[in-house]
N, C-alpha and C positions, 0 to 999 in steps of 0.2 A: 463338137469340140474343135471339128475342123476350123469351123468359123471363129473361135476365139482365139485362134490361133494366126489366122488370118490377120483378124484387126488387135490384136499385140502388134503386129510387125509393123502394121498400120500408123498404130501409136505412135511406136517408137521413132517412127521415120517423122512423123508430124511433130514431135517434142524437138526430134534436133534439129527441125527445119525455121523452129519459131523460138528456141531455146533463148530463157531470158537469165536463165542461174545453168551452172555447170551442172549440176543434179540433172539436168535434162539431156544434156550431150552425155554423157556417162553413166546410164542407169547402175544403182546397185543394187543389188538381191534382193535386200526390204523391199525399196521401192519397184522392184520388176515384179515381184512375188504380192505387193499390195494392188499394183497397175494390174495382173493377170487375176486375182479375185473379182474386182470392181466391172471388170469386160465381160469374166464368163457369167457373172449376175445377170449384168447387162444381156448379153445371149441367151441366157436359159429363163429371163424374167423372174428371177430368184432371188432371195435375198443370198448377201453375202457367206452366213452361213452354212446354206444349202450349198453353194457355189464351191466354199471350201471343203466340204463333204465330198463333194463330185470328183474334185480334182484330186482327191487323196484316194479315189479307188484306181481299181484296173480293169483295163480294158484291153479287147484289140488292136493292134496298131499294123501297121508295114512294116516289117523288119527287114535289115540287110545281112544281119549276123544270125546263126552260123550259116544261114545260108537264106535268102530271099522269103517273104512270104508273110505269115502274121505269127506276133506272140503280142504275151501279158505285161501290159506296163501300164505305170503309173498315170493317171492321166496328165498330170501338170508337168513329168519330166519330159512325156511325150512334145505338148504344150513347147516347153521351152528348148526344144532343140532350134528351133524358129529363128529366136533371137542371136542363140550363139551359133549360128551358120551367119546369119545378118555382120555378127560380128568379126566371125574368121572371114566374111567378105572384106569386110572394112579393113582390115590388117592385109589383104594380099594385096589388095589394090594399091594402098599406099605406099608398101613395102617397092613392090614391082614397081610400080611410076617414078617412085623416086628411084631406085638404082639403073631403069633406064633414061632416064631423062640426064640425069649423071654422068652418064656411061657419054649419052651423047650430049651432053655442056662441058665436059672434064677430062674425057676419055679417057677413063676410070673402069678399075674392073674388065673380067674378060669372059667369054660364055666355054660352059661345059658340058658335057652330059649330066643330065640329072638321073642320077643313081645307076641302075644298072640301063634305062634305057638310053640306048644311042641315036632312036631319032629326035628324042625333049632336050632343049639346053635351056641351062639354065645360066644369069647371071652375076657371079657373084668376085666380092671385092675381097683382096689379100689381106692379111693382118694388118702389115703397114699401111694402105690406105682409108683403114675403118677407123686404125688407131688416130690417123690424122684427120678423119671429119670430125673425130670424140673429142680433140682436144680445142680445148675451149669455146666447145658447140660450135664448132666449125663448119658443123651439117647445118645449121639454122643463122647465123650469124654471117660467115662470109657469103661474097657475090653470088656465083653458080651454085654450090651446096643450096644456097636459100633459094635461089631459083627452082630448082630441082624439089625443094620440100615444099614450095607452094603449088606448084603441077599435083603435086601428090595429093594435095589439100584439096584443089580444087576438081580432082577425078574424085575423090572420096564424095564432095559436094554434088557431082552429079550422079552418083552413084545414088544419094541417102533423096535425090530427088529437093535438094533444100530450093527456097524463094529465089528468084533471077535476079533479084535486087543486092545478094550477097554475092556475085561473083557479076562483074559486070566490065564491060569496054569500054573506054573514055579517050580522050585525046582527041586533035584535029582527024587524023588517022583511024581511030579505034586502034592504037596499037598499045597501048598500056590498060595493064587490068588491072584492077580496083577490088580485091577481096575484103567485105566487112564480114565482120562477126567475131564472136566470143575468146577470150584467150581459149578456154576451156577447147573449141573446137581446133586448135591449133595444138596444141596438148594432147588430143584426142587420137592425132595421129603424129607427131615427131616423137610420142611416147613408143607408138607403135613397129618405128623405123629404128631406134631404139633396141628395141625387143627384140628384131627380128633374130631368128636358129644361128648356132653361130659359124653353120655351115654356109651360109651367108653372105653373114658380115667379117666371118675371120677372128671375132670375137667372144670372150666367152659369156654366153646370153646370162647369166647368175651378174656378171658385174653391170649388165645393161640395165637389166632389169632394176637392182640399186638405185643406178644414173636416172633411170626413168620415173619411180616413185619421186626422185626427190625432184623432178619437172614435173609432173601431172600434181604432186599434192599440192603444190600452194592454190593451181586452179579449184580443185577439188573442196577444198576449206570453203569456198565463197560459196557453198551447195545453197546455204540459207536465205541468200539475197542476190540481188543484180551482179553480173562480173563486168565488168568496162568493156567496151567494144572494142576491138582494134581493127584497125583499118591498113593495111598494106597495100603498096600501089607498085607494080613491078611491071614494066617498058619492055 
């Protein structure tokens, strides 16, 4: 099970690297939950069936709660913690790259101690200037904000391991970059930025979250067919 667990993540990394419909940048449940039958088949040489039998029992696993070691779980929940660690990666890195890249395009926001520790700081932006990247997408729209949210785009791109041919150098110099690919991948993560705790952003995450369906979904609707590519070129 280890192994289909493995190449899930696999997957998922190859779909949004080659992603032609937003349905492939954004797995949803159906689709994650049909993509994880079809691989552990694939692994175990089973039919589908079989596959989903397997995944519905329990088994051993690694645990960390209540304390280190092994307990009984399901296999498929086991299975998909994979993806959603994949995915809370995706969200820190964008979150982080954009608020320091920010910090230092804008010089915006200030650092603090994160929670009770005093040697971690963290950085984060006051109500007033979260309020003002939010008003009228200011985070993705004006100069530096969009500077700042393409860095993030393109750490998220190296991160997911995408094609070189999507993040690429151009100009006499090589000093202008050239990001192609999907709205959806661009939605993928200013939704994310968006979202973020509103410890944060200074905002409160219930209204982001709002802002942020109503940016991801138009992407999202084109799951059926090809999305337009966009092409950004920032100097």
């Amino acid at each position: 099970m280890v192994t289909a667990q493995v190449r899930l993540v696999e997957k998922i990394f190859a779909l949004y690297g080659s992603a032609t419909v937003a349905a492939d940048v954004y797995l949803s449940t159906d689709d994650l939950n049909v993509l994880l039958v079809d691989l552990t088949a694939e692994v175990l040489a089973e039919t589908k069936e079989v596959a989903t039998e397997r995944l519905q029992q329990k088994r051993l696993f690694p645990v960390r709660k209540p304390a280190k070691g092994f307990g009984r779980l399901v296999v498929y929940q086991y299975i998909k913690r994979a993806p959603a660690h994949t995915n809370s990666k995706i969200t820190t890195l964008a979150v982080s790259t954009f608020l320091k890249r920010l910090h230092h395009y804008c010089n915006v926001g200030h650092w603090e101690a994160a929670g009770s520790s005093q040697a971690r700081k963290e950085l984060v932006l006051s109500g007033a200037e979260s309020s003002h990247l939010l008003t009228g997408n200011a985070f993705i729209v004006s100069g530096l904000p969009r500077m700042a949210t393409l860095d993030a785009l393109a750490k998220v791109f190296e991160y997911m391991q995408v094609p070189s041919t999507m993040v690429v150098w151009t100009g006499p110099s090589k000093t202008t970059r050239l990001i192609r690919c999907l709205l959806a991948h661009v939605a993928n993560v200013t939704f994310r930025v968006r979202l973020s705790p509103s410890h944060s952003l200074g905002v409160c995450s219930c209204v982001l979250m709002c802002m942020a369906r109503l940016y991801l979904g138009p992407c999202l609707s084109y799951a059926a067919r090809s999305v337009p590519i966009l092409t950004c070129a920032v100097s």
